[in-house]
C-alpha positions as CSV (number, residue, x, y, z in Angstrom):
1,X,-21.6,21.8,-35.4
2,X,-18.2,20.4,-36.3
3,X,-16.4,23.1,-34.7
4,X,-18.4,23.2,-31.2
5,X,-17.7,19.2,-30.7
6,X,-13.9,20.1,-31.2
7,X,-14.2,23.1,-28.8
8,X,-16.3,20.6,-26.3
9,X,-14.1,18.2,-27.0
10,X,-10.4,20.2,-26.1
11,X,-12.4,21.6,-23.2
12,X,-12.9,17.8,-21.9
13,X,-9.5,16.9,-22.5
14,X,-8.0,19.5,-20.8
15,X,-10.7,19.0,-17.7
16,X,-9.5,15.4,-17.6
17,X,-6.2,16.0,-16.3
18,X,-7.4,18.1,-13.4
19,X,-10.6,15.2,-12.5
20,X,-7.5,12.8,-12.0
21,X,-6.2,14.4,-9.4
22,X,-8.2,15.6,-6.6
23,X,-8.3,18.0,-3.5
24,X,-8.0,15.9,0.1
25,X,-5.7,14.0,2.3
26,X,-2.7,11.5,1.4
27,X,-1.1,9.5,3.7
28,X,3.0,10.1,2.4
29,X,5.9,7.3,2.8
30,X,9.1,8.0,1.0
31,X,13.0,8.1,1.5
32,X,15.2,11.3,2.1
33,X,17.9,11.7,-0.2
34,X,20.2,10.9,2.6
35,X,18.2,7.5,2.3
36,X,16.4,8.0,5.8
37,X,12.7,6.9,5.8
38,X,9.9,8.9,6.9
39,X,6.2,8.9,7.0
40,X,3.3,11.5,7.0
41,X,0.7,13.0,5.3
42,X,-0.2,15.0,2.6
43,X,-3.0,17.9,1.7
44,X,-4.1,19.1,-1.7
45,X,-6.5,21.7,-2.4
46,X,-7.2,22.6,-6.3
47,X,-7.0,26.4,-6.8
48,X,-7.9,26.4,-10.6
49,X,-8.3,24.1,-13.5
50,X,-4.9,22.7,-12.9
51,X,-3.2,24.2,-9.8
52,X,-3.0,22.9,-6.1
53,X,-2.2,24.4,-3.1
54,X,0.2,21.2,-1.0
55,X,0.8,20.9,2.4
56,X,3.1,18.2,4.2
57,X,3.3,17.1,7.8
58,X,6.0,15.0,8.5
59,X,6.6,14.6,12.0
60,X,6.8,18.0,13.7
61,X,7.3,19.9,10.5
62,X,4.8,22.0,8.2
63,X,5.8,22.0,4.6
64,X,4.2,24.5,2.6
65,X,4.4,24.7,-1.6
66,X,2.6,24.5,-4.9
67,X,1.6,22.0,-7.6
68,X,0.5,21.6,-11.2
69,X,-0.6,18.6,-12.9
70,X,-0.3,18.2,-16.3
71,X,-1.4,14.9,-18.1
72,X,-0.5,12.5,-15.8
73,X,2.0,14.3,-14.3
74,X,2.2,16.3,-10.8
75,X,4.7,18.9,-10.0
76,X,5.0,20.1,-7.0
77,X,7.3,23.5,-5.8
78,X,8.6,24.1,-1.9
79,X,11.0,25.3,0.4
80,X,12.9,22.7,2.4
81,X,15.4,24.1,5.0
82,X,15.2,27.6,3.3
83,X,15.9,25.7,0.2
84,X,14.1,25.7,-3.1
85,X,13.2,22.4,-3.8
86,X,10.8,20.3,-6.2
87,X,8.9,17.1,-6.9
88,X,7.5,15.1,-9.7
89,X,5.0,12.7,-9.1
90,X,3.3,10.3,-11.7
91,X,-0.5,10.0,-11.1
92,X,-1.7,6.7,-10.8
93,X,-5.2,5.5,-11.6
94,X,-6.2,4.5,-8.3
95,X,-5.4,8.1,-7.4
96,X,-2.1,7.5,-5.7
97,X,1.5,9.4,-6.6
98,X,4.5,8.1,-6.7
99,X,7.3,10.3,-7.5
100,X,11.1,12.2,-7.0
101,X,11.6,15.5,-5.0
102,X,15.2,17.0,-4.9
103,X,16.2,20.2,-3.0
104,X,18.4,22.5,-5.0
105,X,21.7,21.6,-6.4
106,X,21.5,18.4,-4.4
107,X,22.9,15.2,-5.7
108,X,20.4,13.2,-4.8
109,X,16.7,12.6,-4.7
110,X,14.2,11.8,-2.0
111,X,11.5,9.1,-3.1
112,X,7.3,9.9,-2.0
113,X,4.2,7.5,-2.2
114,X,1.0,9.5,-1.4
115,X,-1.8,7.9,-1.4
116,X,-5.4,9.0,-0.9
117,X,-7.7,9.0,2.3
């Protein structure tokens, strides 16, 4: 009895990180890392127990990547100009993310709000 509480138990725990997060829209604000400001929004749709599917619009551009969330943590992973580039995102409990992305071997970091629909 012992053991299948525990085994309920981790299988809850590691749902939990996943129910934070959740598939839908985000309106995005954030700074480049050039310090320019821009606006947009956001799509996520869950693909497993703890992988996402991301797509950006800003302005006239389609941004197309991947994302993981572990604990209270979102990564995301892109291309940006033909570069390889990355965000991390700490989730919120009102369901919003705030976070850093960085292109590759920049030397600075872009800043991104999204918050949910």
């Amino acid at each position: 009895m012992k053991r299948l509480i525990l085994a309920a138990g981790f299988a809850l725990a590691l749902a939990g990180p996943a129910a934070a997060q959740r598939s839908g829209a985000y309106d995005v604000t954030g700074t480049n890392p050039d310090g320019s400001a821009y606006t947009g929004t956001m799509q996520l749709e869950q693909l497993g127990l703890l992988s996402f599917r991301v797509q950006w619009v800003i302005g006239t551009e389609t941004i197309e990547g991947v994302g993981m969330v572990s604990g209270l943590t979102f990564a995301t992973a892109f291309a940006l100009g033909g570069q390889p580039s990355m965000g991390i995102y700490e989730l919120r409990p009102n369901g919003e993310m705030v976070g850093q992305w960085t292109i590759m071997a920049a030397f600075s970091a872009g800043q991104e709000t999204a918050k949910p629909r």
